[in-house]
C-alpha positions in Angstrom: -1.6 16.4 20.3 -4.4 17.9 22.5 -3.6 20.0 25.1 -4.9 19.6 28.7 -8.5 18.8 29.2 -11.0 20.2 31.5 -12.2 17.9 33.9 -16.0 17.5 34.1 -15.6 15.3 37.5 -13.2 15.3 40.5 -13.8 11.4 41.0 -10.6 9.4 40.6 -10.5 6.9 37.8 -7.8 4.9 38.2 -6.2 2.8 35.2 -3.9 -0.1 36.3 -2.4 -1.6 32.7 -0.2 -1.3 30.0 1.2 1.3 27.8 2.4 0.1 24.4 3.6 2.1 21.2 1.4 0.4 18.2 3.0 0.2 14.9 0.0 -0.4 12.1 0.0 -1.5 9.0 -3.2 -1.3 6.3 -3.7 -3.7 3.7 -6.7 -4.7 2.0 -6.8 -8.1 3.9 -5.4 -9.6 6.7 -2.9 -11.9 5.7 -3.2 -15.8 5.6 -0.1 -18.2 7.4 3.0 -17.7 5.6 1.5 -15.0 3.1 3.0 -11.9 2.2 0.7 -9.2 1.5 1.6 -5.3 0.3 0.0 -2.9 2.6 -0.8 1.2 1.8 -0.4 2.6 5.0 2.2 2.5 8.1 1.4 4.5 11.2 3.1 4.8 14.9 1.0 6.0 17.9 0.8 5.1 21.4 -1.8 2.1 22.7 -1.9 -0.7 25.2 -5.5 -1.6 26.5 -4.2 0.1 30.1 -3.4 3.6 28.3 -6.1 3.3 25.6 -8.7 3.1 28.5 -7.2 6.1 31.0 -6.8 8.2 27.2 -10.7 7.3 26.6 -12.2 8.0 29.9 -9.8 11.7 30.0 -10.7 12.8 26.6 -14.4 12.3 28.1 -13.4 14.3 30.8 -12.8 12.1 33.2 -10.2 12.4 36.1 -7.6 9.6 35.1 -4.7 8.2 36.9 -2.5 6.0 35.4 -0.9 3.4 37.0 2.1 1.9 34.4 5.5 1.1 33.5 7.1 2.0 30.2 11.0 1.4 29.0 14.2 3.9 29.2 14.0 4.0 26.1 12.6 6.9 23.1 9.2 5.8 23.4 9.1 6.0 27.8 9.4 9.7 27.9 7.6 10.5 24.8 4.7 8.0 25.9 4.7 9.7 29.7 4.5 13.7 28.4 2.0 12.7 26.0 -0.4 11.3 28.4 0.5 14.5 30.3 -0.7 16.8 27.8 -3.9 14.6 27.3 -4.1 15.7 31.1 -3.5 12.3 33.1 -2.0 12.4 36.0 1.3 10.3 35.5 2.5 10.8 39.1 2.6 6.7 38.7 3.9 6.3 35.6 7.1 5.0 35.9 10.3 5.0 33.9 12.1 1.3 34.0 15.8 1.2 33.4 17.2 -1.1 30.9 13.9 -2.1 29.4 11.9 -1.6 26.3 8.8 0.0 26.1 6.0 -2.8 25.6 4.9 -2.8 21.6 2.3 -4.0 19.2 2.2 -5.0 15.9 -1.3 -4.6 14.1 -2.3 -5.2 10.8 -5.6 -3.9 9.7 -7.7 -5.0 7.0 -10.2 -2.7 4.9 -13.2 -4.3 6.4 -11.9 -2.9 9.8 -10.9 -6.5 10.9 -7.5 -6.8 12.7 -5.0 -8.7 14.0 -2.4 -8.0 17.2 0.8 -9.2 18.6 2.0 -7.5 21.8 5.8 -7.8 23.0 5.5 -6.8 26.6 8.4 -4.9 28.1 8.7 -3.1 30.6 4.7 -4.0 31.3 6.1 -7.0 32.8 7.7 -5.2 35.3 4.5 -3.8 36.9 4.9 -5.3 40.3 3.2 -5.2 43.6 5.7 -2.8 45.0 4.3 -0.7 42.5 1.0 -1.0 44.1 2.6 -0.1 47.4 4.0 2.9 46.1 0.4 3.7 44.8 -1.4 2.6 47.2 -3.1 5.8 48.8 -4.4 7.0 45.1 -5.3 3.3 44.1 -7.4 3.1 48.2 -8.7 6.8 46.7 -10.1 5.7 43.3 -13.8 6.1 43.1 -12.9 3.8 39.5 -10.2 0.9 39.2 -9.7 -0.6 36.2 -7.3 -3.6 35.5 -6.7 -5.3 32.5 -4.7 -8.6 31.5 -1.9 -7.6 29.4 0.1 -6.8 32.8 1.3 -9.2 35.7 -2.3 -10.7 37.1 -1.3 -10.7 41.1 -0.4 -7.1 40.6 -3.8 -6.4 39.1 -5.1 -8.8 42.2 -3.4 -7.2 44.5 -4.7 -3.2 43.6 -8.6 -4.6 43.8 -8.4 -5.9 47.0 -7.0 -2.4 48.3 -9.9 -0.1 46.4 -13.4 -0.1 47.6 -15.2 1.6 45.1 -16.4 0.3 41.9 -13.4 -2.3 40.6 -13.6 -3.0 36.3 -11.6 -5.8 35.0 -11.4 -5.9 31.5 -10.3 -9.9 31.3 -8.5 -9.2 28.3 -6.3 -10.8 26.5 -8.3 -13.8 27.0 -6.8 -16.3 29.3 -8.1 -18.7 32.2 -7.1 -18.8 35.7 -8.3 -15.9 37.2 -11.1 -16.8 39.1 -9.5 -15.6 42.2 -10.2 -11.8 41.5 -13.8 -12.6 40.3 -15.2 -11.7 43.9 -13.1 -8.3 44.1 -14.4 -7.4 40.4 -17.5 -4.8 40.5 -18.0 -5.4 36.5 -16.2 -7.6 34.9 -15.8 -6.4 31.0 -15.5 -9.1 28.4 -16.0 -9.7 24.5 -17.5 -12.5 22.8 -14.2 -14.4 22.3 -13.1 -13.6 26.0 -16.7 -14.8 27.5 -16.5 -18.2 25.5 -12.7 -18.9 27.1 -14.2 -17.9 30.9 -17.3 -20.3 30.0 -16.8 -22.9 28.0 -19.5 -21.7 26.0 -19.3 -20.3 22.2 -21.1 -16.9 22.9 -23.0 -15.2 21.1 -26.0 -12.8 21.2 -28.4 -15.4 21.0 -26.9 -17.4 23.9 -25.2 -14.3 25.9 -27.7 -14.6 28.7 -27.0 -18.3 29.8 -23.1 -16.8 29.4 -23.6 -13.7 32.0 -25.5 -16.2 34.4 -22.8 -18.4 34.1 -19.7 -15.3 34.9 -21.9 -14.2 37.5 -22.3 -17.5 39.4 -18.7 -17.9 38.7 -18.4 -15.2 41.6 -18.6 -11.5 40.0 -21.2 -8.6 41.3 -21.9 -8.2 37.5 -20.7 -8.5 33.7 -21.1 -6.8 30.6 -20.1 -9.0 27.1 -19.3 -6.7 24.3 -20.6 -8.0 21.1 -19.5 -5.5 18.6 -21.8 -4.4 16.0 -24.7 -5.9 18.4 -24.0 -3.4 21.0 -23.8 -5.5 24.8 -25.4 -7.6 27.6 -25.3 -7.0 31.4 -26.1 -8.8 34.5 -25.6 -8.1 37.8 -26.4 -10.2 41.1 -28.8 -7.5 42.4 -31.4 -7.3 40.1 -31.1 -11.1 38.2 -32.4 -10.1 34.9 -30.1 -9.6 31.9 -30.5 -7.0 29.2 -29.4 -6.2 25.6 -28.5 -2.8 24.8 -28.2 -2.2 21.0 -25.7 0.1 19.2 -26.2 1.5 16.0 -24.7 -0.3 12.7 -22.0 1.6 11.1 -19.3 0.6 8.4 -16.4 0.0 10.2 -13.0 1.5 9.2 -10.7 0.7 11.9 -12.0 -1.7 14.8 -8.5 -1.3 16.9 -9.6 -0.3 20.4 -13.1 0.1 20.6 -13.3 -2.4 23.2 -10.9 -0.2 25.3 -12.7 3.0 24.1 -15.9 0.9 25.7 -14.5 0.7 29.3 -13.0 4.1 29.6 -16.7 5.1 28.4 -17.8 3.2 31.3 -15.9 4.2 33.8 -16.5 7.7 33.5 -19.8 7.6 32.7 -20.4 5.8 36.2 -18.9 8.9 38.1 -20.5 11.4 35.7 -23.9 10.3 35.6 -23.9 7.5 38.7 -27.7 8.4 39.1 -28.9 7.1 35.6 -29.9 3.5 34.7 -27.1 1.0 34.1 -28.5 0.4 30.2 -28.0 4.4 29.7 -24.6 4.0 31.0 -23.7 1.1 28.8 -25.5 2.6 26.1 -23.6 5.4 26.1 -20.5 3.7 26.0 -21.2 1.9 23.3 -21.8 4.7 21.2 -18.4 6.1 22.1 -16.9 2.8 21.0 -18.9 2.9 17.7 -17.6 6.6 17.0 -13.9 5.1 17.5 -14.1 2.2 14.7 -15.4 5.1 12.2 -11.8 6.6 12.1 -8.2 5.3 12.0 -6.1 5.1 15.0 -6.7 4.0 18.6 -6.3 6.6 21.2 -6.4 9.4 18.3 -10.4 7.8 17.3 -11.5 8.7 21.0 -14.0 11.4 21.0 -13.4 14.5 23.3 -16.5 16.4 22.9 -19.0 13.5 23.6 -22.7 14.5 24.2 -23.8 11.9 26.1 -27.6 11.0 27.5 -28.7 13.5 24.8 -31.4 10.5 24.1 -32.7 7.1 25.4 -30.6 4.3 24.4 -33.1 1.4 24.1 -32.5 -1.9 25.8 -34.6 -5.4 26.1 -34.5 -8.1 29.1 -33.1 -11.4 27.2 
């Protein structure tokens, strides 16, 4: 476990989400319906897209807040002095009597695939008199980022108190959330999240029709993750969307990279708000393509990131 972190910014980035303990198992495949497979490798460490994104953007350097609930029980304290040590500010991470801590169960295959069930917890007990209680830091953040693996009018109801720049990562994919669309400064999606929000099997090839569509759907602007093939953006401002490439590697372990992604994001946008958005972005996604290189979520972050060391190329699509 690292010890505390030097911060490179004093800008508030503020993580609103979960906090889960992930227990992983290895195998060489991921495992058909009903199959029983022998793995080679069992590992516990601490996830949840809310904590995987505040871990990301402090191990960058970034001044993270996170906003959370985890259970009375071994896992709650453990989870809380970790991020501690990591150097978050867990002021707002609260304890929840009588309730587990939210788990996951992930099984990874060789070819860095993997698969996830979550069992909430105490994550379900996020409420909006959390928000209350964290209202002053959440009205402070100069970065808000939600996520969907939480209760959705508690994310709701922290956007509509921040006016700085407000990331939702709409993730796990769902419907039904159009009403925080207009709150949202970037909304953050994948391929399989974008197709559920549009109707629309995304893909590279068709991301830009995608993005127009998220966009007219009421947010300032999107990014789609597309793995391998780096991301798209669009924003209302400027109308035209871009492809920002990342470079191919061999993936080892894929769990996370998303989240690595937006914590990426959000601290590259307080920490160099002055460059071009598809520097930003491509920045990110070269954290996120260092993270599937190694095993683990949180513990695949990079700390010592040199970032905008080079031009990351883009093309208007």
């Amino acid at each position: 476990m690292q010890s505390q972190l030097a911060k490179s910014t004093s800008s508030k980035i503020v993580v609103i989400g979960s906090c889960s303990v992930d227990f992983t198992a290895y195998a060489p495949r991921l495992a058909k319906p009903g199959e029983t497979l022998h793995g080679y490798k069992f590992i516990t460490s601490y996830g949840g897209k809310g904590a995987n994104q505040c871990v990301a953007a402090a191990k960058l350097g970034g001044n993270a807040y996170m906003i959370c609930r985890v259970g009375d029980d071994q896992w709650g304290q453990q989870y809380k002095q970790y991020l501690k040590e990591l150097g978050v500010d867990v002021s707002h991470t609260n304890i929840t009597p009588n309730v587990t801590t939210g788990i996951a169960q992930i099984s990874v295959a060789d070819n860095g695939e993997n698969q996830i069930i979550i069992v909430p917890g105490a994550n379900n007990n996020l409420s909006t008199s959390d928000i209350e209680q964290s209202k002053e830091v959440i009205k402070q953040a100069d970065v808000l980022i939600g996520q969907l693996e939480t209760p959705f009018l508690t994310t709701l109801e922290a956007f509509k108190l921040n006016n700085g720049i407000k990331i939702l990562n709409a993730a796990p994919a769902r419907t039904g959330i159009e009403e925080i669309f207009p709150f949202c400064t970037i909304l953050c999606v994948n391929e399989t999240e974008a197709s559920i929000l549009t109707d629309l099997e995304v893909n590279v090839t068709n991301a830009a029709i995608a993005l127009k569509k998220l966009v007219d759907i009421g947010c300032e602007s999107v990014v789609i993750t597309l793995g391998q093939q780096g991301a798209v953006y669009l924003s209302k401002r400027d109308q035209q969307p871009i492809h920002v490439p990342c470079k191919n590697v061999k993936p080892v372990d894929t769990t996370g990279a998303g989240d690595a992604f937006v914590g990426a994001l959000a601290t590259f946008l307080v920490t160099h708000k002055d460059y071009p958005m598809h520097q930003i972005i491509g920045a990110a996604c070269e954290v996120a393509t260092i993270s599937v290189t190694k095993i683990g979520t949180q513990t695949s972050y990079p700390t010592n990131f040199k970032a905008f060391t080079k031009e990351y190329e883009y093309q208007k699509i």
